[in-house]
C-alpha positions in Angstrom: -30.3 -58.3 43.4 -31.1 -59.1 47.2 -28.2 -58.7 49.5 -27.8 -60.5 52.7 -26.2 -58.8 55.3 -25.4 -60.3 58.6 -24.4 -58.8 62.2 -22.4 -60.2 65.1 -21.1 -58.2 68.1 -18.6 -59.3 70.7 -19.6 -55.9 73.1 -21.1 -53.1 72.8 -21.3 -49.6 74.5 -24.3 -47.5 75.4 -24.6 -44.1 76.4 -24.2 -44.4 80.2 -20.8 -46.6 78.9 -21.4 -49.8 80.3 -19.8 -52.7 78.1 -19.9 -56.1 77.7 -22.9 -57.0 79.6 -23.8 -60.4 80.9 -26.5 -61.9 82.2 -26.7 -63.9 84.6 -29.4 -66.3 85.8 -29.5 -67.2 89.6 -29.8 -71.2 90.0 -28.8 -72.0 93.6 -27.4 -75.1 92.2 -24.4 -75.6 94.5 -24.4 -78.3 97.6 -24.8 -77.1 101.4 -21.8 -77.3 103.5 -21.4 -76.9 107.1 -19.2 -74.7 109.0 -16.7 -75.7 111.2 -14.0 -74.0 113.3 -11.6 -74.9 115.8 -10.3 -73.6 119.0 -7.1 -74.5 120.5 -6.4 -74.1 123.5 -2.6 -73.3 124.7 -0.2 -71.8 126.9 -0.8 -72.3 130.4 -3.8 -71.9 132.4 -4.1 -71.0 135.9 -7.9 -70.9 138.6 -9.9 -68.1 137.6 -8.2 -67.6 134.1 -11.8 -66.9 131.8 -12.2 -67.6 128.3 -15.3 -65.4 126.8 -17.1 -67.1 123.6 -19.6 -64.7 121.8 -22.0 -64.5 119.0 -24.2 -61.4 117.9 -22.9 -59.5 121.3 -24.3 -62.5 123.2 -21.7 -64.1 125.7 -20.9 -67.4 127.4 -18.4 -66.7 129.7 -16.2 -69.6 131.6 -14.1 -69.3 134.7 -11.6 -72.1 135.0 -11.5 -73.5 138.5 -8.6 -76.1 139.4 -9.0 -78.0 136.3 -5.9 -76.5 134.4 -4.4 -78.6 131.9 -5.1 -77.6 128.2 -7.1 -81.0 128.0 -8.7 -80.6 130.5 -9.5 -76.3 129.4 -11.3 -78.0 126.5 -13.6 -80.4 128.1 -14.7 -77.3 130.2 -15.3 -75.6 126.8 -16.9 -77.7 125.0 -18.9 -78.7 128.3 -19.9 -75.4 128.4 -21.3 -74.4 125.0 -23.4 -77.7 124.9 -24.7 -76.9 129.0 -28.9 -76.5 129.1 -28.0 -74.3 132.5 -24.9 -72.7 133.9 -25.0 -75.6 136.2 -24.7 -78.3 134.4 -22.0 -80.3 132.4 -19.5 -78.9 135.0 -16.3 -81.4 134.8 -15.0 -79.4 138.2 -14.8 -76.4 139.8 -15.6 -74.3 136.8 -17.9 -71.6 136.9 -20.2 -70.3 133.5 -22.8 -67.0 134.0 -25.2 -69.0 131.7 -25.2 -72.4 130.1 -24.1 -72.2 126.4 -27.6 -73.4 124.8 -29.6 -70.9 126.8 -28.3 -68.3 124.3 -30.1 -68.7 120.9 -27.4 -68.4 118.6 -25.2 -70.9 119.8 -28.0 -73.3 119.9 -27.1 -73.3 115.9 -23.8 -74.9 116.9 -22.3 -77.8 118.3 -18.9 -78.6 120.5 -17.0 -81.5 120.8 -13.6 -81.4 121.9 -10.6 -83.5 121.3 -7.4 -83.4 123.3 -6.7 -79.3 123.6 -8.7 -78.7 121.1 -12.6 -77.9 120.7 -14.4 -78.2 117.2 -17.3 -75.7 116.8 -20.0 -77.4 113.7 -22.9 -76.1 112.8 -26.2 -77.8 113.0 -27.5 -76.9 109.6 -25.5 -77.2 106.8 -25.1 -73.7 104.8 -25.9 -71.2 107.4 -22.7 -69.4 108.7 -22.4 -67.9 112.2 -19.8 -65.8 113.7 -17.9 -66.7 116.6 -15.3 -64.4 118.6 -13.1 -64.9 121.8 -12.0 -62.8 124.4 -9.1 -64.3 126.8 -8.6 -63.4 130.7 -4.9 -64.7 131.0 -1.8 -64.1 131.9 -0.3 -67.0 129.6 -3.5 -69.1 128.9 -4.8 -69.2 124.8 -7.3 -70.0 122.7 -6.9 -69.4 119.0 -10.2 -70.2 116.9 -9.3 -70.9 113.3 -11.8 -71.4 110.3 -11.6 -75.1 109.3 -14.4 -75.2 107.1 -16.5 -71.7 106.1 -20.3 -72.1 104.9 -21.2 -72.5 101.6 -24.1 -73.6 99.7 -27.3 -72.9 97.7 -27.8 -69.6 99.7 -24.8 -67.7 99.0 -24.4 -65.0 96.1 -20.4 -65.5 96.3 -20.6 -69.4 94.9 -20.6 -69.7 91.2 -22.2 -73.1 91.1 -25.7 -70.7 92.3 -25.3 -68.7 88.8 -26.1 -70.0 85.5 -22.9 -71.0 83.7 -21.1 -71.2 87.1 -20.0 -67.6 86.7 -20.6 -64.8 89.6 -21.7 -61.6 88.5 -20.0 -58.9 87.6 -19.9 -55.2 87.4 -22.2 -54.2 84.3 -23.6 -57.5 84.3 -27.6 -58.0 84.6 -28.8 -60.6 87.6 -31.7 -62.6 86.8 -34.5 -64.4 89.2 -36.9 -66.3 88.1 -38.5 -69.8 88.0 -37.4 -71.0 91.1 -38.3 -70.8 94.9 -34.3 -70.9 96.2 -33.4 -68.2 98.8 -30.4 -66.0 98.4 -29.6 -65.5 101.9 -25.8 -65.1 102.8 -22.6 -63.0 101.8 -25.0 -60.8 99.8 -22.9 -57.7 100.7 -21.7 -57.0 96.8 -21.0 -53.1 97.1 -17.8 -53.4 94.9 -20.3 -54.8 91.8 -21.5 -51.8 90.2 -23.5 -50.5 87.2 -25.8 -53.6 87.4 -29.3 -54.1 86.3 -31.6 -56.7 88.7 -34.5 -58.2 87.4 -36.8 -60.3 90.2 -39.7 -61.9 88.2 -43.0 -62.5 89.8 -42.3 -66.5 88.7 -39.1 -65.9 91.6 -40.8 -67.3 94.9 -37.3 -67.7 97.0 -36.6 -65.2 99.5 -34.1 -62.4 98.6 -32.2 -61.5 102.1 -33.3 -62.6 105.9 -35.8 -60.9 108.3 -34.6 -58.8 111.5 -36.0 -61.7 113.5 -34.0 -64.6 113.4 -36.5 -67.8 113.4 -34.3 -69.4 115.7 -35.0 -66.7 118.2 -32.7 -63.5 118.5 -32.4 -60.0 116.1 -30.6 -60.7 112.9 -26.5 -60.2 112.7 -25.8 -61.1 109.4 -26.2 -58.8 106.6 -30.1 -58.4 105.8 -30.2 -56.1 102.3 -28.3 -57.6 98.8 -26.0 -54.5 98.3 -25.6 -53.8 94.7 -24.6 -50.9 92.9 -27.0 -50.3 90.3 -27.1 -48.3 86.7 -28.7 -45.7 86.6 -30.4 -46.7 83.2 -34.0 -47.0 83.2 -35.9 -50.2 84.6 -32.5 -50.6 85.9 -34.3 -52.7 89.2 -37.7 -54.1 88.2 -39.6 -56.9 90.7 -42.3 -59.0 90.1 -43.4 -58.9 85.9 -45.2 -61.6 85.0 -46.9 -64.8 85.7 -46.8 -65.9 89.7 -47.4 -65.4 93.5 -43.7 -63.2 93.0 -41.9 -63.2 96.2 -43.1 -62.9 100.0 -39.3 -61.0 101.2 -37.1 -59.1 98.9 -34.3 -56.8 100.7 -32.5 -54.3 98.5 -29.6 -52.1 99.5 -28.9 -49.6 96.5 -25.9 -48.2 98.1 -24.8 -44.6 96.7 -25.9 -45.8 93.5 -29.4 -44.4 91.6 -31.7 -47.1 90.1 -34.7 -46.5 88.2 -37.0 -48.5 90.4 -40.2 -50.5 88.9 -42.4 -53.2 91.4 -45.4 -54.0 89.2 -46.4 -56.6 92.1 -45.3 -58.5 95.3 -45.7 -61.1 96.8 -47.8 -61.7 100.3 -45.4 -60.9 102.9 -44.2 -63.3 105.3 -44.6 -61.3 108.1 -47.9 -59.3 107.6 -46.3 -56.6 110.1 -44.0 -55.8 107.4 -44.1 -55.3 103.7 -42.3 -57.8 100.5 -39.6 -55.4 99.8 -37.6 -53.5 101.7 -35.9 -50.9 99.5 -33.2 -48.7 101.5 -30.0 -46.8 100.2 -30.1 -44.8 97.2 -28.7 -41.7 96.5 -31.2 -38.0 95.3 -31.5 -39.4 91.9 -33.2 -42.6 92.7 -37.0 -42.8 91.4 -39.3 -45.7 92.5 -42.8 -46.4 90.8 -45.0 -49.2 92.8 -48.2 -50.5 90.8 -48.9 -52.9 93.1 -47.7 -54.8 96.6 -46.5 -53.8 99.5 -43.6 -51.9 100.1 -41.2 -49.8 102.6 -38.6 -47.1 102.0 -36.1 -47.9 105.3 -38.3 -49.9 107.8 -35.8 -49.5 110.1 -34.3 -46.4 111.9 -30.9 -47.9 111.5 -31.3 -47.3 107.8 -31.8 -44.6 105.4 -33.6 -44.3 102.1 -33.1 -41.1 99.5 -35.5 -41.1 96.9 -36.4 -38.3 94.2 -39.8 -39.0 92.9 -41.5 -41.7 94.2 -45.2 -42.9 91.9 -47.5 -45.0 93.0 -50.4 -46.3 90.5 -52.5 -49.0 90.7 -53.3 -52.3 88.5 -56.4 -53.5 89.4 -57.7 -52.0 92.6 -56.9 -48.3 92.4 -57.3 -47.6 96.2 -55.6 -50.7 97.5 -53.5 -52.3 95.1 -50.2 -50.6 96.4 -49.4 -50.3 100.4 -46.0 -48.3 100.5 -44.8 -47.6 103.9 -41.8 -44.9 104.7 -39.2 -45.0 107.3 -38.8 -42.5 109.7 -34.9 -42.3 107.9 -36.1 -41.9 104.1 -36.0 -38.2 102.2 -38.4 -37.9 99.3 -38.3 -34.9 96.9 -41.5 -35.7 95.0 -44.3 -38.0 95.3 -46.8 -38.5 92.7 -50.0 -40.7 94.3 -52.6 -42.0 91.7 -53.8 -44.8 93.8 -53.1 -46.9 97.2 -51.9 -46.2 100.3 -48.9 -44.3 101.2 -48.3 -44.0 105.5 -45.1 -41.6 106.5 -44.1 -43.6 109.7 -42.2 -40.5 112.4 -41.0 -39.0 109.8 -38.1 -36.1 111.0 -39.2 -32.5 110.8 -36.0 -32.0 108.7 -37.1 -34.2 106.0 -39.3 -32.0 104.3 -41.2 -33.2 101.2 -41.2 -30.6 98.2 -44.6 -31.7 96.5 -47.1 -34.3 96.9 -49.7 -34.9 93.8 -52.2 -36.9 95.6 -55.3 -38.2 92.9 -56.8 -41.6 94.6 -56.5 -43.4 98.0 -54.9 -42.7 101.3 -52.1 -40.5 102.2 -51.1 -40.9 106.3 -48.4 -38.4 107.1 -46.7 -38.8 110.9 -44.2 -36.9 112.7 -42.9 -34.0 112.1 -42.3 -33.6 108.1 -43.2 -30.9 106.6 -44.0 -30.5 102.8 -44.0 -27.4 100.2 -46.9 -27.8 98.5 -49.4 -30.5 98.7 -52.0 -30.9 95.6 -54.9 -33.5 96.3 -57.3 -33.8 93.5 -58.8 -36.8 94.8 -58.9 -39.5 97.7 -57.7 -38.7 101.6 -54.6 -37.1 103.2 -54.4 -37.8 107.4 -52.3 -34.7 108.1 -50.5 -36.3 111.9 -47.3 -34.4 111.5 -46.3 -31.2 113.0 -44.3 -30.3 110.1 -45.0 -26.9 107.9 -47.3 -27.2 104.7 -46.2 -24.6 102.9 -49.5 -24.2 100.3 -52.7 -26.6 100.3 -54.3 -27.4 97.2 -57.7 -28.9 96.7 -60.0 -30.1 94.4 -62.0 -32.8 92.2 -63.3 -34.9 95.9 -60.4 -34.8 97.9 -60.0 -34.4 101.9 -57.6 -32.8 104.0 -58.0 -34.1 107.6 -56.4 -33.2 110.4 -58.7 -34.2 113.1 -56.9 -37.6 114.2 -54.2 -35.6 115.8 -54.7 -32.6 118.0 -51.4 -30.8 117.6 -51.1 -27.2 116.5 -50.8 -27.2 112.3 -49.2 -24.6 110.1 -49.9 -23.7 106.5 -48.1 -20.7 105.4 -50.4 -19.7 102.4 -54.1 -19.9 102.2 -55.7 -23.1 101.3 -56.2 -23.1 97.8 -60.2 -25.1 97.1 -61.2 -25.1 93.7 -64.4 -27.8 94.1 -67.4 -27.9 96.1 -67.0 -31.6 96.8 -63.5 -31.0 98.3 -63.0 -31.4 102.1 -61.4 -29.6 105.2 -61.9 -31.3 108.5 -60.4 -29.4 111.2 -63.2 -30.1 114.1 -60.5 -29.6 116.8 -59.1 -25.9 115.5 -55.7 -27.8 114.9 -54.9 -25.6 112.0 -53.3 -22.1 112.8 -54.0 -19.0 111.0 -56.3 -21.0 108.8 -57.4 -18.7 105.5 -58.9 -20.1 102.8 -59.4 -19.0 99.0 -63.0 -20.9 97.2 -61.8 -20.1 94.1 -65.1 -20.2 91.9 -66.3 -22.3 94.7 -69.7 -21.3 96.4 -70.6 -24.7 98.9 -69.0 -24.2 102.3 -70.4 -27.5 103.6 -67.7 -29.6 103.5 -65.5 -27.2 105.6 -66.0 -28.8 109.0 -64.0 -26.4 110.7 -65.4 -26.4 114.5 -67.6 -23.8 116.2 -67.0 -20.1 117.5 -65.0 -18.5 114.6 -65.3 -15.8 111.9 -66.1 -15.8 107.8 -64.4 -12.6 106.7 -65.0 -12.0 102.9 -62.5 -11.1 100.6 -61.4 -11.7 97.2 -59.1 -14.4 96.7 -55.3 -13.9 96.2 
């Protein structure tokens, strides 16, 4: 007779042991707060005490004149900060070496002062700011204490932003999609480990914030959501199915080694700069890129470590993909089927072992070097210094090195198994250039410059 059997499971186990996994669905449901601090100003003040405020490295400094009561310390303040020009909402003799709203990042905050104290608020509820003081005096104070921190529908760290009002949790998989809310703030989450992240092209927010502050000055917060991730595979995938996916998504993969999928992006927001930003990562971390734009440490203040990095196509083989790489990121392996793939300055110690280049554009700069470089297809721009240890070439591909007029070395002879394939070396650039036509006949697409020898021999 039929039996009916029935499962249930509390946890599980899989083979890289991660347990219990949760998912958990970003909302940004929680209410915007504003942040407020207050200073208090004690002890006693004497002419030319000074009381230093600063944000981001950025100072207001103010030198008390005769105006010496601890009231009368926290009009000046508060005067200060809120001052268009270091001359103006002076109560005395006071002195400032710039008015408080000529610096950028304080015009995100207002003071008001109340007895000896000043209250610092911000302008916009749910975007922090950091605020430091430096005192000049003998028995003068001024002790700033959090009243109210920021919160709101930004922050990773508030439950009410994830579904069931739960914050992640090491082994836990993190969930965007269908909704346009930014995660912006507190996205520094190095201690949650083993996690998977999944950022669906129906996810419009914005994933961390630009270098460039709107407001006007570089970025001080923290830029990249800092995860560790599994290892597993599809571990970090961005932008599957239906949408215009997301225009900024910063990712910091710490030590960790995610299997890294983007099957799309979305337009940047700054077209100077590509959707994600990938850095971190440790030599086990692969990345695959089907199309979108993206960059391997866009910044030299950053480092990327990738092992094999693939980059296909979807729809338009030579341009679907744009991936850009930082002048900090090492890459043991790149596999090219489509796109366009630029090396920005790369380091001359970064040498990449093999690049299997079949469609598009490859533009190498600097001073990287690679082992062994097989084009089968579409264009390499070879700008860097660097070493190539052998040169492979066939189907139509083209090795060009005439954009950049420094000396080139290639240790082995150039390896050209097509007639179609291309050397253009106009300039002479290549030293010690030897070349092997294996079963290949046509020598007009070797556009090699004038004055120089054909010495035949058989090929190695």
């Amino acid at each position: 007779m039929p039996i009916a059997i029935s499962f249930s499971w509390t946890s599980y186990h899989n083979f890289h042991g991660r347990c219990a996994i949760s998912t958990k669905v970003w909302t940004g449901g929680a209410a915007d707060i504003a942040q407020r601090d207050t200073g208090t100003v004690g002890g006693t003040w004497v002419q030319s005490d000074a009381l230093t405020l600063t944000i981001n490295n950025q100072n207001l400094v103010i030198t008390i004149g005769t105006a010496t009561t601890t009231a009368n310390v926290a009009t000046i303040v508060s005067q200060a900060w809120n001052a268009s020009t270091r001359l103006a909402n002076l109560l005395s003799d006071e002195s400032l070496n710039i008015g408080g709203q000529e610096i950028p990042e304080f015009t995100e905050v207002t003071a008001s002062n109340s007895a000896s104290t000043v209250i610092f608020t911000a302008n916009t509820s749910g975007i922090p700011y950091t605020l430091t003081r430096a005192v000049s005096s003998a028995a003068g104070t001024f002790v700033i204490s959090a009243t109210q921190a920021a919160d709101g529908s930004h922050f990773y760290d508030n439950a009410n932003n994830w579904s069931g009002a739960t914050l992640p949790v090491s082994s836990d998989k993190l969930v965007f999609q269908n909704n346009a809310i930014d995660l912006l703030y507190n996205i520094s989450q190095a201690a949650t480990t083993n996690v998977s992240l999944q950022i669906d092209a129906s996810y419009t927010g914005r994933i961390g914030l630009a270098p460039r502050n709107p407001t006007g000055y570089n970025e001080y917060r923290a830029r990249h959501l800092t995860l560790g991730f599994a290892s597993d595979a599809r571990s970090l995938v961005i932008g599957e199915g239906p949408g215009s996916a997301s225009s900024r998504i910063n990712i910091n993969a710490n030590t960790s080694s995610p299997k890294v999928v983007i099957a799309n992006t979305g337009i940047p927001e700054n077209l100077s700069r590509a959707a994600v930003d990938l850095i971190g990562g440790d030599a086990d971390m692969d990345v695959t890129i089907r199309r979108g734009t993206l960059t391997l440490a866009s910044e030299s203040t950053n480092s990327a470590s990738v092992s094999t990095l693939e980059i296909g196509f979807d729809v338009s083989r030579s341009t679907d993909a744009q991936v850009y790489v930082g002048d900090t990121t090492t890459i043991q392996e790149i596999k090219k089927r489509g796109g366009v793939l630029t090396v920005i300055n790369a380091s001359s110690g970064a040498a990449i072992a093999t690049v299997t280049h079949m469609e598009g554009l490859i533009e190498v700069n600097g001073g990287v070097g690679a082992t062994l470089l097989d084009l089968q297809g579409g264009e390499l721009r070879w700008h860097s210094t660097g070493t190539i240890g052998t040169l492979k070439l066939s189907g139509a591909a083209t090795f060009d090195v005439s954009r950049d007029h420094r000396a080139k070395g290639i240790t082995n002879p150039v390896e050209r198994y097509s007639d179609s394939s291309r050397i253009i070396d106009p300039f002479q650039t290549i030293t010690n250039l030897r070349i092997d036509n294996n079963q290949v006949s046509d020598l007009g697409n070797l556009i090699l410059g004038t004055d120089f020898r054909i010495t035949r021999a058989a090929t190695a």
